[in-house]
C-alpha positions in Angstrom: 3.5 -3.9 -19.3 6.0 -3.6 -21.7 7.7 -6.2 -23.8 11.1 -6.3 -21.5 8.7 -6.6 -18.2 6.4 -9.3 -19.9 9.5 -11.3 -21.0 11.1 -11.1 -17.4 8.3 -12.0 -15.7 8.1 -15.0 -18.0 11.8 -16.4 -17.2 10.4 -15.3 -13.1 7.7 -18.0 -13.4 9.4 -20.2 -14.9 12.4 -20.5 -12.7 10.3 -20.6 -9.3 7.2 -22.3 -10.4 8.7 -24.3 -13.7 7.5 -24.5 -17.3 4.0 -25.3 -17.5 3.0 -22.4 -15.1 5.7 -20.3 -17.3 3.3 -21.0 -20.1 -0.2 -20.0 -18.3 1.1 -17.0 -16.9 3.1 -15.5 -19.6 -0.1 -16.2 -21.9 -2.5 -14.4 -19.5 0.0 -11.5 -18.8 0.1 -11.4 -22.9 -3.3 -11.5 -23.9 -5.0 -10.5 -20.3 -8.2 -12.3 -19.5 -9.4 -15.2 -20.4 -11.6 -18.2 -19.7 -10.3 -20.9 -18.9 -10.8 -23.2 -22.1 -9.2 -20.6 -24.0 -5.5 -21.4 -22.1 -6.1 -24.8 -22.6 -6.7 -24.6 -26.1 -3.8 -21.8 -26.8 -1.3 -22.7 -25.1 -1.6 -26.6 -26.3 -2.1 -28.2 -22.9 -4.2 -30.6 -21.1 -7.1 -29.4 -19.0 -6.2 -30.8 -15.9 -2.2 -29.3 -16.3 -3.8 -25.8 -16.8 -6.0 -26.2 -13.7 -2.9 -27.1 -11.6 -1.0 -24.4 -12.7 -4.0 -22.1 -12.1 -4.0 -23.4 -8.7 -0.3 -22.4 -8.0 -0.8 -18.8 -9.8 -4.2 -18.3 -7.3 -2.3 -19.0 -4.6 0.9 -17.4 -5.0 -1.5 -13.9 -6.0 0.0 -13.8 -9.2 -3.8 -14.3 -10.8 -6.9 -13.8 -9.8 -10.0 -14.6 -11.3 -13.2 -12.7 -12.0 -16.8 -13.2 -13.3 -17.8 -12.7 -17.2 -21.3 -11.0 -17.8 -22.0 -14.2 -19.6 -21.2 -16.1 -16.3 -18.3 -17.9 -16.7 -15.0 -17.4 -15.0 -12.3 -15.2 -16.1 -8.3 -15.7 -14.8 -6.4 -12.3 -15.1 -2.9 -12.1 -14.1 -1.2 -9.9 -12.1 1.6 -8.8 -13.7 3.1 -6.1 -11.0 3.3 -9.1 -8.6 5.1 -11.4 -11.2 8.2 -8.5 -10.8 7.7 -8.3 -7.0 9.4 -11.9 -7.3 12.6 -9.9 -7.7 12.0 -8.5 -4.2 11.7 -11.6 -2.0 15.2 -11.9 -0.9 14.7 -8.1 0.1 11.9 -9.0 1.9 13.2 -11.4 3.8 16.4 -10.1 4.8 14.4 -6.8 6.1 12.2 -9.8 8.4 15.3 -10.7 9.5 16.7 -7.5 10.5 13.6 -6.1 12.5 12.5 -9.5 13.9 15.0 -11.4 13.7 15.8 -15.4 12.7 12.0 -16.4 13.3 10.8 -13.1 11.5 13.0 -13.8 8.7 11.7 -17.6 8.5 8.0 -16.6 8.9 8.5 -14.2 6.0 10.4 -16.8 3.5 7.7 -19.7 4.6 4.6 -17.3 3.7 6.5 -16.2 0.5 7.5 -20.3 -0.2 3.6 -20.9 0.0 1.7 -17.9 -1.5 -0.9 -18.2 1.9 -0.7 -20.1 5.0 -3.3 -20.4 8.4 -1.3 -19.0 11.4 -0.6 -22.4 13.0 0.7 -24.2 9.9 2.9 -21.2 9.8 3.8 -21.4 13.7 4.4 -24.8 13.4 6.6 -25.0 10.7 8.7 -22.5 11.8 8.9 -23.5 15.1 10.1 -27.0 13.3 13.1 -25.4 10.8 14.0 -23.2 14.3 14.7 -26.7 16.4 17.0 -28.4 13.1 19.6 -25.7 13.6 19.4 -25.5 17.6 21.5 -27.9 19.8 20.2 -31.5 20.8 18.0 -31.2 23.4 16.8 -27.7 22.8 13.8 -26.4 21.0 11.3 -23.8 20.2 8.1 -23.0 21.7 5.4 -22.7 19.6 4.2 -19.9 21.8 8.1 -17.7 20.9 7.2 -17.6 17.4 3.4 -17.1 17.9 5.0 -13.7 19.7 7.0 -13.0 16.5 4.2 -13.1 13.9 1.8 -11.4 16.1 4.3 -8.4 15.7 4.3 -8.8 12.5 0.3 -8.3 11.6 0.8 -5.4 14.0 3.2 -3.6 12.3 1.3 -4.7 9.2 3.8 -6.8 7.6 1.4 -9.3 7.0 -2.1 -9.8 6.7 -5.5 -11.6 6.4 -6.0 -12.9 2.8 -9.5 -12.0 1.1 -12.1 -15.1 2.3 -15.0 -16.5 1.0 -18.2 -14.9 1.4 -20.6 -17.4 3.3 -23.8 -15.7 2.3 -25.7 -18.6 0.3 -25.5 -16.7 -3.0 -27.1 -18.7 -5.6 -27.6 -17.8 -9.6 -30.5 -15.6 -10.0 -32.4 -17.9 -12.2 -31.5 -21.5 -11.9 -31.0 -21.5 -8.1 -27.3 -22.8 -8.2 -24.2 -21.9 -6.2 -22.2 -19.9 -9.0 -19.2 -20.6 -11.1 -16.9 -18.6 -8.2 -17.3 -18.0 -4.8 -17.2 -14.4 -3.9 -14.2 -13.0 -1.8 -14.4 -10.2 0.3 -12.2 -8.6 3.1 -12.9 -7.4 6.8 -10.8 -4.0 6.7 -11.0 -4.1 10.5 -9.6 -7.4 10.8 -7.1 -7.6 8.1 -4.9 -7.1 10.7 -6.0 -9.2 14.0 -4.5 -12.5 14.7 -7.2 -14.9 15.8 -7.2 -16.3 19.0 -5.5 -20.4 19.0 -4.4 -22.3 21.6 -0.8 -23.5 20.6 1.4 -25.5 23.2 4.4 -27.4 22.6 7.6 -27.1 20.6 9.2 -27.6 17.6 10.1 -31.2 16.5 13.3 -32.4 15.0 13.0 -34.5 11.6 14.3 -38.5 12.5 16.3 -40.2 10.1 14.7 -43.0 8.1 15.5 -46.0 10.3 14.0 -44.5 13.3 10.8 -42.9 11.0 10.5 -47.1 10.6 10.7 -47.7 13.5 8.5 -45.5 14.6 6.0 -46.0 12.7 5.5 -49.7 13.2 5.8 -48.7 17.1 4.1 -46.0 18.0 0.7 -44.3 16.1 0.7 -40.8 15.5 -0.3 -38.4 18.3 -1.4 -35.1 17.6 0.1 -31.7 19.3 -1.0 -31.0 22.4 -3.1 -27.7 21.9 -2.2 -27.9 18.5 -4.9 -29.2 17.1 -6.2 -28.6 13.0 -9.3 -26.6 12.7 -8.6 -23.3 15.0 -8.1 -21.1 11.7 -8.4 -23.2 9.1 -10.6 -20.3 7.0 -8.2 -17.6 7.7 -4.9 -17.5 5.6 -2.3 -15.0 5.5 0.1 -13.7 3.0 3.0 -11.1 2.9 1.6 -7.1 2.7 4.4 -5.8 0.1 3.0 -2.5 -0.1 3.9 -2.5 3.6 7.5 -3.5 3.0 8.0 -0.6 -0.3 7.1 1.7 2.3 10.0 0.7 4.9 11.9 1.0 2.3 10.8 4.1 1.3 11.3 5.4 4.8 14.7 3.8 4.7 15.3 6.1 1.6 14.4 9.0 3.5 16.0 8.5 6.7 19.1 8.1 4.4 18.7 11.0 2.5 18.2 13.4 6.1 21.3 11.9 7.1 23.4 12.6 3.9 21.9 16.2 3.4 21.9 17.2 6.9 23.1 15.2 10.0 22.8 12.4 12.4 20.0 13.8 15.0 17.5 15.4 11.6 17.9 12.0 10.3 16.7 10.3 13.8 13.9 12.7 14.4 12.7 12.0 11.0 12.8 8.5 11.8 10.7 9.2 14.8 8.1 10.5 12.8 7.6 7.8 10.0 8.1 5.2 13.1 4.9 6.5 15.1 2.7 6.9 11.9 4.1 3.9 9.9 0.6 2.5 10.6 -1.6 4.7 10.9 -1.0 6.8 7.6 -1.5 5.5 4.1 1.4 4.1 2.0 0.5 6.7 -0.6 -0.2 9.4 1.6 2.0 12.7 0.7 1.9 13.3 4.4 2.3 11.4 7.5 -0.3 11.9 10.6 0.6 15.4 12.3 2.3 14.8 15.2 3.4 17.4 18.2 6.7 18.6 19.2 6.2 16.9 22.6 5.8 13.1 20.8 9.1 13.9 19.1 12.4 13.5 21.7 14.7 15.8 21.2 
């Protein structure tokens, strides 16, 4: 990363996730890894500040951590993300456009949080959705459930990496280790797991009847709403998934400009039907037959 990138990314973190994470990160993109009582003792602050700021870093992807051959923990940041910051509002207008207002406000939540279980997400949306509707209307929890299945269909979002539940323990001393070891199901990176979610989105009461309520009435939970469905599976934004819309974008553009309407749509055809199945990198897309393509 070059000086220009390394300073950007700096004024990045500092504007979204304020100073202290500013520091951490922009030592760690500087000086790459290191354990953690080397930041605290470098970057002059307390143990338990550096461990919070750590916390919002790990979950936001923008550092990850790995194991030393000595057998202590190593935080390594992930510079390329820091810049992908720029990108959100592209990312979320481009929710909006293919999926529409919940798209867009499943998109911006994920991004606001770094990861989130599938019915927090639901949930929450369905909420903001209700503020902005008329009284006495609301959102299903089941409508936007719809939406972010399409989503992990299309591969805009996906499974984060989860913990490894095998019982590892140190080799020696028979102790869990530093870590826990993250690994990722390649066939179900992509699968929405199967919750019950019934009931709508709630609109926030003002502070007298919050009062009120409160000395009233005790706290019901959701019908079919209920914590503990998927709370070990989170999901976070696939941004290789949006550069390659755009890149199709790009070339869709390009047909039209170079040659005319109808090459542009047939091309479109083509990246649409093997957006999925061929690889972001890929030189090629899947080969496809004249009789998939309309005329």
């Amino acid at each position: 990363m070059t000086a220009m990138e390394a300073q950007l990314s700096s004024l990045l973190l500092r504007e979204h996730y304020g100073e202290i994470v500013e520091r951490v990160g922009t030592f760690l993109i500087r000086t790459g890894a290191q354990p953690l009582r080397v930041i605290v003792t470098e970057t002059a602050t307390s143990t338990d500040q550096v461990k919070k700021a750590l916390c919002v870093l790990l979950q936001h992807g923008l550092v990850t951590y790995q194991m030393h051959k000595r057998g202590f923990v190593e935080y390594v940041a992930q510079s390329e993300r820091c810049l992908r910051i720029l990108r959100f509002p592209r990312y979320i207008y481009t929710a909006k456009t293919l999926y529409g207002d919940t798209g867009e406000l499943i998109v911006e939540e994920l991004l606001l949080n770094g990861k989130m279980t599938l019915t927090h997400s639901v949930k929450k949306v369905a909420d903001r959705l209700t503020e902005t509707m008329e009284d006495g209307k609301s959102v299903e929890y089941s409508e936007v459930l719809a939406t972010f299945t399409q989503l992990a269909d299309t591969h805009f979002v996906h499974r984060c990496p989860g913990i490894n539940n095998t019982g590892e323990t140190s080799s020696t001393e028979g102790r869990p280790p530093p870590a826990p070891t993250l690994s990722t199901n390649e066939k179900e990176m992509f699968t929405v797991p199967k919750v019950t979610l019934i009931g709508r989105g709630k609109r926030r009461r003002s502070s007298d009847d919050d009062e009120g309520a409160t000395q009233s009435k005790k706290p019901r939970k959701d019908a079919g709403a209920e914590s503990g469905q998927d709370d070990a599976i989170y999901w976070q934004i696939n941004m290789v998934r949006f550069h390659q819309h755009f890149r199709d974008q790009a070339i869709i553009s390009a047909v039209s400009n170079k040659m005319d309407q109808t090459s542009s749509e047939i091309v479109r055809t083509m990246l649409r039907m093997s957006e999925i199945t061929t690889s972001s990198g890929a030189a090629y897309t899947q080969p496809l037959s004249s009789n998939e393509v309309p005329a």
